[in-house]
C-alpha positions in Angstrom: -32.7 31.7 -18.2 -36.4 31.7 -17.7 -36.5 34.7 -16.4 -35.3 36.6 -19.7 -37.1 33.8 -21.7 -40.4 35.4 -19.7 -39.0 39.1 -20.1 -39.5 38.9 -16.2 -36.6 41.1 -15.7 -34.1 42.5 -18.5 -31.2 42.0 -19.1 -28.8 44.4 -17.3 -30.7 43.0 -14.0 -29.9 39.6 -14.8 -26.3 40.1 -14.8 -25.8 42.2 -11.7 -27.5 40.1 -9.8 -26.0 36.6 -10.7 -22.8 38.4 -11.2 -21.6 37.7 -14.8 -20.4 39.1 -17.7 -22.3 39.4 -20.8 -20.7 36.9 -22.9 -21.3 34.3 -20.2 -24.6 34.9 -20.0 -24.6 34.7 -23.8 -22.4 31.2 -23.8 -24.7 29.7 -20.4 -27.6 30.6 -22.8 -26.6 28.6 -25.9 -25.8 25.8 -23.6 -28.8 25.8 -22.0 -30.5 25.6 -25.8 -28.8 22.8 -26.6 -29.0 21.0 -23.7 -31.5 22.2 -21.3 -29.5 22.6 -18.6 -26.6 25.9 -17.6 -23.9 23.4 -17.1 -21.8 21.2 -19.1 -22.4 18.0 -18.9 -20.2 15.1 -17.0 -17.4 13.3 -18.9 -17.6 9.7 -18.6 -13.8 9.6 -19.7 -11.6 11.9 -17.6 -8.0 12.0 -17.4 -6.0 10.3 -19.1 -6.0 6.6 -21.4 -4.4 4.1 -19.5 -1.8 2.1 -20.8 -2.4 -1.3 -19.0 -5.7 -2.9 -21.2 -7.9 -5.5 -19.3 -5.9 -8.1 -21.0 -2.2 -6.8 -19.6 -4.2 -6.3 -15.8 -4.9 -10.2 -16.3 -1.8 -11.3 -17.2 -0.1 -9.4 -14.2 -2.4 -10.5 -11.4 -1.7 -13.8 -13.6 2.0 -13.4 -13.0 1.9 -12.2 -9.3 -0.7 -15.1 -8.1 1.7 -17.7 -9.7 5.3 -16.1 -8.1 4.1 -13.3 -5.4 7.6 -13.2 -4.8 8.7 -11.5 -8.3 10.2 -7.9 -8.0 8.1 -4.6 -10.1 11.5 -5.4 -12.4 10.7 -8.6 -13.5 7.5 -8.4 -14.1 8.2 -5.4 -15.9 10.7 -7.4 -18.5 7.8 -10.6 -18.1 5.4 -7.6 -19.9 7.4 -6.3 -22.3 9.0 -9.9 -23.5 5.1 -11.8 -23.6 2.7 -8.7 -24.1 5.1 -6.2 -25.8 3.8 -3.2 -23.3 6.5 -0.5 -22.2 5.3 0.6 -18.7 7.1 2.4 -15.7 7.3 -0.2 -12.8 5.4 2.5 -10.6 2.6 1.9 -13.0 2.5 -1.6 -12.8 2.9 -0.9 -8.8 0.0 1.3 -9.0 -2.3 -1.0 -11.0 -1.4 -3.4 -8.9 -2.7 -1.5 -6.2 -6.0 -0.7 -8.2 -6.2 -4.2 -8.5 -6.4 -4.7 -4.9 -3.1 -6.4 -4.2 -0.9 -4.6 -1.0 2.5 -5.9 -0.3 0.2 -7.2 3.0 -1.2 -9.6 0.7 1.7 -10.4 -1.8 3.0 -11.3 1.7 0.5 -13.8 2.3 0.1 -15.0 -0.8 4.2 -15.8 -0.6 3.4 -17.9 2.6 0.6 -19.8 1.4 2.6 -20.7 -2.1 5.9 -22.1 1.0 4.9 -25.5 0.6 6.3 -26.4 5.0 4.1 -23.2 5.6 0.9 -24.7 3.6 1.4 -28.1 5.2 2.2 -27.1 8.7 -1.2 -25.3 7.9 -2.7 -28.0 6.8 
């Protein structure tokens, strides 16, 4: 850009050496007007909304702290019947694993809420 902004080298030069078309240039250019630099910025909010709010993700790790040993169906019908929210069970298994909770852990968890377990640890 600065080097047709300059008149360094026209513009037929420009776009054999960097390889583009015309209207590129032409779109890279209006870009780089508007926003000082040749690409577009970032998106902070890629892909797509989730469905699960904060509040929901609470309640679940909520739900699976209190009974680790609940099934994905359960506390699929525990959602829908106390927060109204319509999920998949694989989306509650994968914001569960977002969340940092493995079957490894739901596991131990399990253990630890077996009250001859928690007092032969004791």
């Amino acid at each position: 850009m600065k080097l047709y902004e300059r008149g360094l080298l026209n513009l037929d030069d420009i776009l054999e050496c960097c390889n583009l078309s015309e209207s590129t240039f032409w779109r890279v250019r209006k870009l780089y007007k508007q926003t000082g630099q040749v690409s577009p910025p970032k998106s902070h909010t890629q892909g797509r909304p989730r469905i699960l709010h904060y509040d929901d993700l609470t309640y679940l790790l909520s739900l699976v702290r209190q009974r680790p040993s609940w099934f994905l169906d359960e506390l699929l019908e525990l959602l829908e019947m106390n927060r109204f929210v319509s999920v998949h069970y694989t989306t509650i298994h994968r914001e569960l694993e977002r969340a940092g909770i493995s079957l490894k852990k739901l596991r131990i968890i399990a253990k630890e809420r077996n009250e001859d377990l928690r007092a032969d640890f004791i």
